[in-house]
C-alpha positions as a Markdown table, in Angstrom:
| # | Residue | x | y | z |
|---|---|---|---|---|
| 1 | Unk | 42.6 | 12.3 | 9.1 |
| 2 | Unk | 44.9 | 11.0 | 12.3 |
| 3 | Unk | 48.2 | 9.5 | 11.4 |
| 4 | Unk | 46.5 | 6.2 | 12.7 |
| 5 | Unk | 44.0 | 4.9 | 10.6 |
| 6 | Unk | 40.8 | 3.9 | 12.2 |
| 7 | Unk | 39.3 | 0.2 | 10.0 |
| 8 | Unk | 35.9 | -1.1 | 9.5 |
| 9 | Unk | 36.0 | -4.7 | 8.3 |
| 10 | Unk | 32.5 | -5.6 | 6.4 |
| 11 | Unk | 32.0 | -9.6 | 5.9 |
| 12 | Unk | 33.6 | -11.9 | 8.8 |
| 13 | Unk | 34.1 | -14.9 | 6.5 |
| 14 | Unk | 37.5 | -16.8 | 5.8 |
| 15 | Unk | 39.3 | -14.4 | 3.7 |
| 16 | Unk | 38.4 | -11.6 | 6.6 |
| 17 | Unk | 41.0 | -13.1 | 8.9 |
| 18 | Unk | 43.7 | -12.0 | 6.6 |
| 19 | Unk | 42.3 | -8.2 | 6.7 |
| 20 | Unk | 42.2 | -8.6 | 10.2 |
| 21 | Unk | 45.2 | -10.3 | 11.3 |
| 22 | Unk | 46.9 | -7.8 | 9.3 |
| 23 | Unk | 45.4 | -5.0 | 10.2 |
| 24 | Unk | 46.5 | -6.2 | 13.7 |
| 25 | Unk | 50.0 | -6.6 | 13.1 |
| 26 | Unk | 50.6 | -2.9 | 11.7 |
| 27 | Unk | 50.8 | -0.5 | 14.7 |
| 28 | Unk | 49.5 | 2.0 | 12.5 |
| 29 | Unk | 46.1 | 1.0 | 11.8 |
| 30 | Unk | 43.2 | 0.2 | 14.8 |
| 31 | Unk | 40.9 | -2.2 | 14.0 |
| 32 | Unk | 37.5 | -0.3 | 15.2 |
| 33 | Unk | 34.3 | -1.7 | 13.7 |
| 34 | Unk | 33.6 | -5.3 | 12.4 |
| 35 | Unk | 30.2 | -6.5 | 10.2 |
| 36 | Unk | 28.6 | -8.9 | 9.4 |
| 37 | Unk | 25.3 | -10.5 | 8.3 |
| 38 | Unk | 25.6 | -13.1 | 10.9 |
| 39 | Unk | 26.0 | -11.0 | 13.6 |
| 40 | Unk | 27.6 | -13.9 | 15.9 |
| 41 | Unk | 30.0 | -14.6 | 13.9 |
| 42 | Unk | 31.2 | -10.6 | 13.7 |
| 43 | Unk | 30.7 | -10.9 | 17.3 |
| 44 | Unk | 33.8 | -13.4 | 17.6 |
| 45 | Unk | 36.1 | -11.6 | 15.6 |
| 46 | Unk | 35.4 | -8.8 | 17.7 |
| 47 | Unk | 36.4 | -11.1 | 20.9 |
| 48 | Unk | 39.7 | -12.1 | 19.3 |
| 49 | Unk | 40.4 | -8.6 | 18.0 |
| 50 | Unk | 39.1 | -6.4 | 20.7 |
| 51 | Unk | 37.1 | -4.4 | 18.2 |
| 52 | Unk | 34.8 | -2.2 | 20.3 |
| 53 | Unk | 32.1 | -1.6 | 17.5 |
| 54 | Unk | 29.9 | -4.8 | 16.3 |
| 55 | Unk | 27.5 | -4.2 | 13.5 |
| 56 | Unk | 24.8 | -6.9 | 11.3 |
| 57 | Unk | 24.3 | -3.9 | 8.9 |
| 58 | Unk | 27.2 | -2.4 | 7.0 |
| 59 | Unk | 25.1 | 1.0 | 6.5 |
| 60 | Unk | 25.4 | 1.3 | 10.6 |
| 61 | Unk | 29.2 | 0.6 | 10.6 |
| 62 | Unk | 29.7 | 3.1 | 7.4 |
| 63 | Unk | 27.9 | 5.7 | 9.4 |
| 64 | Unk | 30.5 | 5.6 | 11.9 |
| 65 | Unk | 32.2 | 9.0 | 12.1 |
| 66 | Unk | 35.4 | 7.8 | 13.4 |
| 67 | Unk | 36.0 | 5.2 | 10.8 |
| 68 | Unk | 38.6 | 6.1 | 8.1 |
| 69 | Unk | 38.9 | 3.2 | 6.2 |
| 70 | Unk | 37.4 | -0.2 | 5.3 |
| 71 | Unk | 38.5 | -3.6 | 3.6 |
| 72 | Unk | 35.1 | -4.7 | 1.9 |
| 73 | Unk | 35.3 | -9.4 | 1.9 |
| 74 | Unk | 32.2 | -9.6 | 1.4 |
| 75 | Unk | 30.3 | -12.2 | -1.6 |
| 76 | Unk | 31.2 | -10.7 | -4.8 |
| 77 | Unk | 27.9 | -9.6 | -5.8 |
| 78 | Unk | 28.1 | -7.2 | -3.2 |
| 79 | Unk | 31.4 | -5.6 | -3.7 |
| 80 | Unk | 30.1 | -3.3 | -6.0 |
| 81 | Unk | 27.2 | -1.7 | -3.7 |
| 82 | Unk | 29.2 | -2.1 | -0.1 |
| 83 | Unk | 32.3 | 0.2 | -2.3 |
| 84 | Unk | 30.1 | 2.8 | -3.6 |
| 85 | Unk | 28.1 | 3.4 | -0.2 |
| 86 | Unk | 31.5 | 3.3 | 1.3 |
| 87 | Unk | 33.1 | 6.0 | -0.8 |
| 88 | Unk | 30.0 | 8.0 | -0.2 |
| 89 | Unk | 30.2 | 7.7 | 3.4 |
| 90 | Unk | 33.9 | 9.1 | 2.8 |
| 91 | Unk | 36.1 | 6.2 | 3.7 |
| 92 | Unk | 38.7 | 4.9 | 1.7 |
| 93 | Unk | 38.7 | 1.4 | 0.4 |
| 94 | Unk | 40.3 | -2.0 | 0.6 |
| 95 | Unk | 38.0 | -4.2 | -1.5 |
| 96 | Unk | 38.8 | -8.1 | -2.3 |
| 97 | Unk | 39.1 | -8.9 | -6.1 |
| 98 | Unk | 37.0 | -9.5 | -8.2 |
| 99 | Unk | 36.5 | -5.0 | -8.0 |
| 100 | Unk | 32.4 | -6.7 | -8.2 |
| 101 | Unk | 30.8 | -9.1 | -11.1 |
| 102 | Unk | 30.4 | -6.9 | -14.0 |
| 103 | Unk | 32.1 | -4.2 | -16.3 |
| 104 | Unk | 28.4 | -1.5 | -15.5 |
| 105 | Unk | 29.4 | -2.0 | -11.7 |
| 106 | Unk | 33.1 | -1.7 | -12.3 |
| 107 | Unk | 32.4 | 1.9 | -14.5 |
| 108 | Unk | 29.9 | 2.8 | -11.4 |
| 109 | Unk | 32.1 | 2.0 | -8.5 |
| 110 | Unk | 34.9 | 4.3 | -10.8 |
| 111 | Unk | 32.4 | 6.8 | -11.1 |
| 112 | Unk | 31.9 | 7.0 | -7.2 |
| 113 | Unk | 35.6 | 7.3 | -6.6 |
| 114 | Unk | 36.1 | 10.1 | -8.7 |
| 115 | Unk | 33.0 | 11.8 | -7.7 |
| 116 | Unk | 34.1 | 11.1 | -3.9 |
| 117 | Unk | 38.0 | 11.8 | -4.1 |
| 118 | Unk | 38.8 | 9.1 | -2.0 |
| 119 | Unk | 40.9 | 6.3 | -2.4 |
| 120 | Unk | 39.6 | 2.4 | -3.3 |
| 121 | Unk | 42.5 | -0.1 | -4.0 |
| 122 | Unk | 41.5 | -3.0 | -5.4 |
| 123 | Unk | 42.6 | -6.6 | -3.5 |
| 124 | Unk | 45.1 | -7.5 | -5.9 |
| 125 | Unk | 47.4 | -9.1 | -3.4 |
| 126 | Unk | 49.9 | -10.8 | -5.9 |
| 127 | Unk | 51.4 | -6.9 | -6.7 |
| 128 | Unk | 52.3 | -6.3 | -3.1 |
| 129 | Unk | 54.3 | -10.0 | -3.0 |
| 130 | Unk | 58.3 | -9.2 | -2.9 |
| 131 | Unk | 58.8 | -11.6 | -5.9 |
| 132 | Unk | 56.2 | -9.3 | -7.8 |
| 133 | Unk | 58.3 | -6.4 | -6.9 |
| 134 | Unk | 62.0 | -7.4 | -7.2 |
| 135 | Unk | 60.5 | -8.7 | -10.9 |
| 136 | Unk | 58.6 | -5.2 | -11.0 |
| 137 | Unk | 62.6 | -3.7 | -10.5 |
| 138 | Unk | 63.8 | -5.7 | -13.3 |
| 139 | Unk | 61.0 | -4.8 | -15.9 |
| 140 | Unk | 61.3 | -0.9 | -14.6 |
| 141 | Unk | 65.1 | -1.1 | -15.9 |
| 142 | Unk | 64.5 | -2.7 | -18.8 |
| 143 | Unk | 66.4 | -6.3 | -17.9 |
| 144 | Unk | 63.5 | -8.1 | -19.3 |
| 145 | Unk | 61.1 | -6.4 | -21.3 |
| 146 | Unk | 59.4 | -5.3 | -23.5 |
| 147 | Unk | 57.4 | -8.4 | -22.6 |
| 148 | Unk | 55.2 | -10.0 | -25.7 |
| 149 | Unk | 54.3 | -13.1 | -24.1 |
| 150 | Unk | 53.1 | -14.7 | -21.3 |
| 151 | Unk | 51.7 | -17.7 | -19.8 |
| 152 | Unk | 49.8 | -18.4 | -16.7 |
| 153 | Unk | 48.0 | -21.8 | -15.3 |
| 154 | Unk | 46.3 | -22.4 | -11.7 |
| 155 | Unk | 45.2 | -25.7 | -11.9 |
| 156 | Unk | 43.5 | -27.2 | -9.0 |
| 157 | Unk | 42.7 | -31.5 | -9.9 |
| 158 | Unk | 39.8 | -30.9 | -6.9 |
| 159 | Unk | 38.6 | -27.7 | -5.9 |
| 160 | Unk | 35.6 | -26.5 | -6.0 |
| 161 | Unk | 35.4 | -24.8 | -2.5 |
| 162 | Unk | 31.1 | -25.0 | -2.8 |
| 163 | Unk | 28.9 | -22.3 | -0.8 |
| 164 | Unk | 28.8 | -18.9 | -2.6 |
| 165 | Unk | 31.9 | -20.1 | -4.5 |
| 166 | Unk | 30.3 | -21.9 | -6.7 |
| 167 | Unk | 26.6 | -20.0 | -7.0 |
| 168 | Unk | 27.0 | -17.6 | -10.2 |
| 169 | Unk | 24.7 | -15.5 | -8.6 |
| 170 | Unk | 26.9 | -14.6 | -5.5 |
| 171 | Unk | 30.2 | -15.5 | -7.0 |
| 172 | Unk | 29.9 | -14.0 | -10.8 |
| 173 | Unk | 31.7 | -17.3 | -12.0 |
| 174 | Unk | 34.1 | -19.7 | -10.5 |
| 175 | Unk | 38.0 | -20.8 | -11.4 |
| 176 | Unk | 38.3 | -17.5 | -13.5 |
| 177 | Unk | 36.9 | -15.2 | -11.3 |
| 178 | Unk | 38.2 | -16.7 | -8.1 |
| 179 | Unk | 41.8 | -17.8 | -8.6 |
| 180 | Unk | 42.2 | -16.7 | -12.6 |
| 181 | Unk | 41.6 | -13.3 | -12.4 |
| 182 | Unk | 45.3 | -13.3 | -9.8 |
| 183 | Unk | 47.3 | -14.9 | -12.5 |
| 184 | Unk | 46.0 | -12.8 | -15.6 |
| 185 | Unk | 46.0 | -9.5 | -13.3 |
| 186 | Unk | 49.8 | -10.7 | -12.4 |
| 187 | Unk | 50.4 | -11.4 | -15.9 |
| 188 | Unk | 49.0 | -7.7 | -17.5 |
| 189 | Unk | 50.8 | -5.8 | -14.3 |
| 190 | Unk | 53.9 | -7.0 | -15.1 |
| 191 | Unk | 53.7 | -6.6 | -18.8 |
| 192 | Unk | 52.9 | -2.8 | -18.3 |
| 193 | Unk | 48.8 | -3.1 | -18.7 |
| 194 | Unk | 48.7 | -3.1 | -22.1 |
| 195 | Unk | 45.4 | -2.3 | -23.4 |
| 196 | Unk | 43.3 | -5.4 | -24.5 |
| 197 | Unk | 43.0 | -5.6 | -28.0 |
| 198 | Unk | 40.5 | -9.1 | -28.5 |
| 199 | Unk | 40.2 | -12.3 | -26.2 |
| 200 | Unk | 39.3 | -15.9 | -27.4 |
| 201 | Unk | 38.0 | -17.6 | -24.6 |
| 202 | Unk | 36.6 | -20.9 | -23.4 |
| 203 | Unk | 34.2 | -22.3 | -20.2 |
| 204 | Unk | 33.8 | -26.2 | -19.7 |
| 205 | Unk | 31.0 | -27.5 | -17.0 |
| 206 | Unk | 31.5 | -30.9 | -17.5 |
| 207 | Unk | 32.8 | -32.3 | -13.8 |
| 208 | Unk | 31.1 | -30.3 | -11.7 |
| 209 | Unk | 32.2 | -30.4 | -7.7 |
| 210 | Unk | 33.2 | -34.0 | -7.6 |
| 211 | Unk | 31.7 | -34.1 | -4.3 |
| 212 | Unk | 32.3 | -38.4 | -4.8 |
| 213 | Unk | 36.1 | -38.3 | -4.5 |
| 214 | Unk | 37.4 | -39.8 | -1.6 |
| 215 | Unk | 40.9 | -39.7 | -0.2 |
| 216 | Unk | 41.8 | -36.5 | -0.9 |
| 217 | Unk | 41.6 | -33.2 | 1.0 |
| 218 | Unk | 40.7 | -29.7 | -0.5 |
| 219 | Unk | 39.3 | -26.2 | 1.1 |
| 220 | Unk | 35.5 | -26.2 | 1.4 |
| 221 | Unk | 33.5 | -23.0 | 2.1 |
| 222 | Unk | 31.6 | -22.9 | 5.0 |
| 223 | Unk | 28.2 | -23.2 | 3.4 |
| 224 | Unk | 29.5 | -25.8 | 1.3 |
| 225 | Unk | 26.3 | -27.7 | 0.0 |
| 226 | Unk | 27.6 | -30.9 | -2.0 |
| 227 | Unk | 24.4 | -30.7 | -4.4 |
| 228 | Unk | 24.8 | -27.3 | -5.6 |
| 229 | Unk | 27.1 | -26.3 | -8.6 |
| 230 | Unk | 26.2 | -23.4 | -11.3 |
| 231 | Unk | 29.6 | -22.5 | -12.0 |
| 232 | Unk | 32.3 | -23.5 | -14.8 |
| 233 | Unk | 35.1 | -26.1 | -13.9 |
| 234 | Unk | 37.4 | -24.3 | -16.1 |
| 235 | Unk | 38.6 | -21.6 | -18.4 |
| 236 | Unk | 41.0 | -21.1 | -20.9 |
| 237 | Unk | 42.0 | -18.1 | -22.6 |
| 238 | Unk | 44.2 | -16.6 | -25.5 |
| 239 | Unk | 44.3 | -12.7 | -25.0 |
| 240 | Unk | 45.8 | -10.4 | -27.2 |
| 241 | Unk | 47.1 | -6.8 | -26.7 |
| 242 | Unk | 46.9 | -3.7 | -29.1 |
| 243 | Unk | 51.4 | -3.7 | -28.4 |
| 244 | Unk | 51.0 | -7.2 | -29.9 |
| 245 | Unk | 51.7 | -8.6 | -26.7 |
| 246 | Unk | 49.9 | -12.0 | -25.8 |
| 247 | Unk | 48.8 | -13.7 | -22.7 |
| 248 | Unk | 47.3 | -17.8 | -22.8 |
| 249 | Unk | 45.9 | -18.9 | -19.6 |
| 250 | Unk | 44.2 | -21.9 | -18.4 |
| 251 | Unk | 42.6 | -22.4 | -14.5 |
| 252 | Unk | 40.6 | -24.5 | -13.0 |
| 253 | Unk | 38.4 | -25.4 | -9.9 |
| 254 | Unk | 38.9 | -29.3 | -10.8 |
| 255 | Unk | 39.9 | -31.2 | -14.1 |
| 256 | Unk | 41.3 | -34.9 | -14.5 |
| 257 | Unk | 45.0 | -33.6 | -13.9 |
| 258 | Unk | 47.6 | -35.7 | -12.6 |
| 259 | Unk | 48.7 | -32.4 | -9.8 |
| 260 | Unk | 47.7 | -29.4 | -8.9 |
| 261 | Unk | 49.7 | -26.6 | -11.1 |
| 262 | Unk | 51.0 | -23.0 | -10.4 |
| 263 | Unk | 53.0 | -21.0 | -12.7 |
| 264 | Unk | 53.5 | -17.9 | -14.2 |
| 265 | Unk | 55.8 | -16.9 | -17.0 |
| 266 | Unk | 56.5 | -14.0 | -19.2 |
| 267 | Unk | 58.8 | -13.7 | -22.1 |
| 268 | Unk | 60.8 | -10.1 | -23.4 |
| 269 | Unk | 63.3 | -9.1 | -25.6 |
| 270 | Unk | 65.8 | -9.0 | -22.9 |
| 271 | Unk | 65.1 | -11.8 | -20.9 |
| 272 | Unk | 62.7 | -14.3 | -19.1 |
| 273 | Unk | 60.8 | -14.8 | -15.5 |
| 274 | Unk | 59.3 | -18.0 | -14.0 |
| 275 | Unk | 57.6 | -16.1 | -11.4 |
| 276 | Unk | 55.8 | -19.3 | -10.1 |
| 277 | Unk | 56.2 | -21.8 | -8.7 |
| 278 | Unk | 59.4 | -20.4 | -7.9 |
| 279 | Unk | 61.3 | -17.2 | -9.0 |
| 280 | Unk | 63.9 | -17.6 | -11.3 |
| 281 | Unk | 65.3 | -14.9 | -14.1 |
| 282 | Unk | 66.8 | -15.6 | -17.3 |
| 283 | Unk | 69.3 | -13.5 | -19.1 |
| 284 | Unk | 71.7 | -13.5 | -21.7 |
| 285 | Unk | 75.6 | -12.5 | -20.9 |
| 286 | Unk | 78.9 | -13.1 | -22.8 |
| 287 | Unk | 76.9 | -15.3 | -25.0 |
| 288 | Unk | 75.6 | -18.3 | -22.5 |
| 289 | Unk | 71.9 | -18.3 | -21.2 |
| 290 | Unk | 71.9 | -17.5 | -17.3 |
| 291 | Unk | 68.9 | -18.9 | -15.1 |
| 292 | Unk | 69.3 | -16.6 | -12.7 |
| 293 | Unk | 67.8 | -17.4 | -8.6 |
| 294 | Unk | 68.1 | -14.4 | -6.7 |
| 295 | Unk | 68.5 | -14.9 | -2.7 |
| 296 | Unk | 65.2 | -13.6 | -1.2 |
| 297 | Unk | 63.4 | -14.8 | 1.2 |
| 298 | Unk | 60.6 | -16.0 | -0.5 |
| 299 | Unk | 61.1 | -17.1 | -4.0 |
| 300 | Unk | 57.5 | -17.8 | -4.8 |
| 301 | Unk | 54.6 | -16.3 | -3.2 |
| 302 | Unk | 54.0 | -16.1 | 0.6 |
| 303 | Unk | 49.9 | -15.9 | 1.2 |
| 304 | Unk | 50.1 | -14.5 | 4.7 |
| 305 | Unk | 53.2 | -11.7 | 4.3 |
| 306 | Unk | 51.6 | -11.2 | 1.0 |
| 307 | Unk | 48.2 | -10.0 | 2.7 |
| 308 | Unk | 50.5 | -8.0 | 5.4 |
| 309 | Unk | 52.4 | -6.3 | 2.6 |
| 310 | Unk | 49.2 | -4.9 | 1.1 |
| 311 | Unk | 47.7 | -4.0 | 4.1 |
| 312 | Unk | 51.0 | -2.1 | 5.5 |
| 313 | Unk | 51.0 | -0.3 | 1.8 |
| 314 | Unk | 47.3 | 0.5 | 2.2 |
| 315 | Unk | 47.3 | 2.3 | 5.8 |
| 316 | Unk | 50.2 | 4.0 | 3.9 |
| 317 | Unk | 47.8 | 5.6 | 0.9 |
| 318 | Unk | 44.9 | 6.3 | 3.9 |
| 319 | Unk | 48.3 | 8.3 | 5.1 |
| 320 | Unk | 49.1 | 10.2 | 1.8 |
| 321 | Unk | 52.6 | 8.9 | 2.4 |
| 322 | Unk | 52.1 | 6.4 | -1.1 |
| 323 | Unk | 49.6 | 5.8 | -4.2 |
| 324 | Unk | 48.5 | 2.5 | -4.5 |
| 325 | Unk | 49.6 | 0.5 | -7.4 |
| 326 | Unk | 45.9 | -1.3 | -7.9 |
| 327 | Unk | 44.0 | 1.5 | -8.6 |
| 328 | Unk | 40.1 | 1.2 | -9.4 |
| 329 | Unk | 41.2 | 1.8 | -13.0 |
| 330 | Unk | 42.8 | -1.4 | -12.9 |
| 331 | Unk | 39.8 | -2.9 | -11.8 |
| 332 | Unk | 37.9 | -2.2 | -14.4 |
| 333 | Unk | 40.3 | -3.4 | -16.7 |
| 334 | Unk | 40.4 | -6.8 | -15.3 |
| 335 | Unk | 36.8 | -7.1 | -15.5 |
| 336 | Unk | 36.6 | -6.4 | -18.7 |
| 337 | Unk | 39.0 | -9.0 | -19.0 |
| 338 | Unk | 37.5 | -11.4 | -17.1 |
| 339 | Unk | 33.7 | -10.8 | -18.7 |
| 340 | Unk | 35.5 | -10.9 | -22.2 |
| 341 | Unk | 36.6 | -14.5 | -21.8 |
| 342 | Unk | 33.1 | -15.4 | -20.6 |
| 343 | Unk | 31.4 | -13.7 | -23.4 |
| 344 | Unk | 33.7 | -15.1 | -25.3 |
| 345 | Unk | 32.8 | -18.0 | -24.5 |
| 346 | Unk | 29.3 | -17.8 | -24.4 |
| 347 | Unk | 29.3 | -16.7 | -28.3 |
| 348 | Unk | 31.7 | -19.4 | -29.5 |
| 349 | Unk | 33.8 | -16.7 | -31.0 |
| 350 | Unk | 36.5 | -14.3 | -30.8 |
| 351 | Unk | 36.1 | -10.9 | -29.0 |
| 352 | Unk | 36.9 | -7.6 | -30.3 |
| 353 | Unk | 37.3 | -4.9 | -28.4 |
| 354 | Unk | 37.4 | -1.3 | -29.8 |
């Protein structure tokens, strides 16, 4: 493989331009091939990237000899089937989280990495943030952990972004799967991934998109369709780990909140971290409590250098010089997560997991 990786980007939709912007930015990577169903609209990021190959049909981009690599941002339903074919066609892989909508694909898509020896990291952005890391430091040497609890919210009051977000059948569920599965993965990184030991979840649909509210602003997918809504408006969770650890987490794509809430706190033996919505560490010295705020530049976390971080760290693994830190082991893990709390839900009771 060249020292400059060669990219294929497969689905042209809003979460695309951070692949691609990216990708741009980092003179070792060449953006080469873009896809999408809607050929047009592959056609324009083409224009504003001056990516020579155009494709409607990611089987014709994966054929490409001269293609290393590709990010898969594509529905979710298609993650799985885009990342196997991918591996097969021996490129690495950059796929967005959710790994795909079930634990079967998630073992399958494993399978295909193994069997292909290639590399698939998973879109887990919130590792690659520098707040995640300087925290990651701390845990490594022991100033904070052993961590046995944590707790994690994203609360949005309104929303529901519509379109494929909020079809089950393209999406695989909605605040849990979309913005939840960020937190919790955040949460079980940074606590060491502990393996999951039972989860006591909960789903509500009782709100839907609130496509009535007035007055107030909030993302909307481009095939946003006001009448169409098969996905929860929230999830709640208690999930327990066979260290004895704990996570509680509670997201949402709207609920009668008075603001919209981000945080993310763990608890050890040795010390504390509010990693959202700004990083502060607490410790224990001479006897007094310190809140500690350490001078970075960002203290919470930064969406665009948080996409560039991952992608400079991924054109890195396509180089052998590092191993990425979201493997598609982790993957797996969160969707059996992530599928817990819905089945959990689904049978009114507790979990188990052997």
């Amino acid at each position: 493989m060249s020292e400059v990786i060669r990219i294929g980007v497969i689905g042209a939709g809003s979460i695309s331009e951070m692949h691609l912007k990216s990708y741009h930015q980092n003179p070792q990577a060449i953006l080469y091939a873009v896809c999408d169903m809607k050929v047009e609209r592959a056609q324009a990021k083409a224009e504003k990237y001056d990516i020579p190959f155009v494709y409607s049909d990611y089987q014709e981009l994966l054929a490409n000899p001269d293609i290393d690599a590709v990010s898969i941002c594509t529905w979710n339903n298609s993650h799985a089937e885009i990342s196997i074919a991918a591996l097969q066609a021996g490129k690495n892989v950059l796929v967005e989280k959710p790994l795909c909508k079930s634990v079967d694909e998630a073992l399958a898509v494993e399978q295909a990495v193994e069997q292909s020896r290639k590399i698939l990291q998973v879109g887990f952005v919130r590792r690659y943030a520098s707040n995640t890391r300087i925290v990651k430091q701390f845990m490594d040497s022991g100033d904070i952990g052993p961590i046995y609890y944590a707790k994690a919210s994203c609360i949005r009051r309104l929303g529901n972004p519509g379109g494929w977000f909020s079809d089950i059948e393209r999406s695989g569920g909605g605040p849990l799967i979309d913005v939840g599965v960020h937190v919790i993965d955040l949460c079980w990184y940074l606590m060491g991934k502990p393996k999951v030991k039972s989860i006591s979840g909960n789903t509500y649909n009782k709100l839907g998109n609130r496509s009535n509210i007035q007055n107030l602003k909030f993302y909307k997918a481009a095939d946003y369709n006001a009448e169409h809504n098969t996905v929860e408006d929230m999830a709640n969770a208690l999930i327990r780990f066979d260290n004895g650890a704990s996570l509680l987490v509670d997201v949402s794509f709207t609920l009668h909140a008075k603001e919209d809430e981000l945080t993310v706190k763990l608890y050890g033996e040795n010390g504390g971290v509010e990693l959202e919505p700004s990083l502060t560490i607490i410790t224990e010295k001479h006897n007094t409590i310190l809140n500690t705020t350490p001078q970075i530049n960002n203290l919470s976390f930064d969406f665009i250098q948080g996409f560039q971080d991952e992608i400079d760290y991924f054109i890195e693994v396509c180089q052998g010089k590092q191993s990425t830190i979201s493997p598609v082991g982790d993957g797996v893990e969160m969707m059996k997560i992530l599928c817990g709390v819905y089945e959990s839900s689904k049978q009114g009771k507790e979990i188990v997991f052997d």
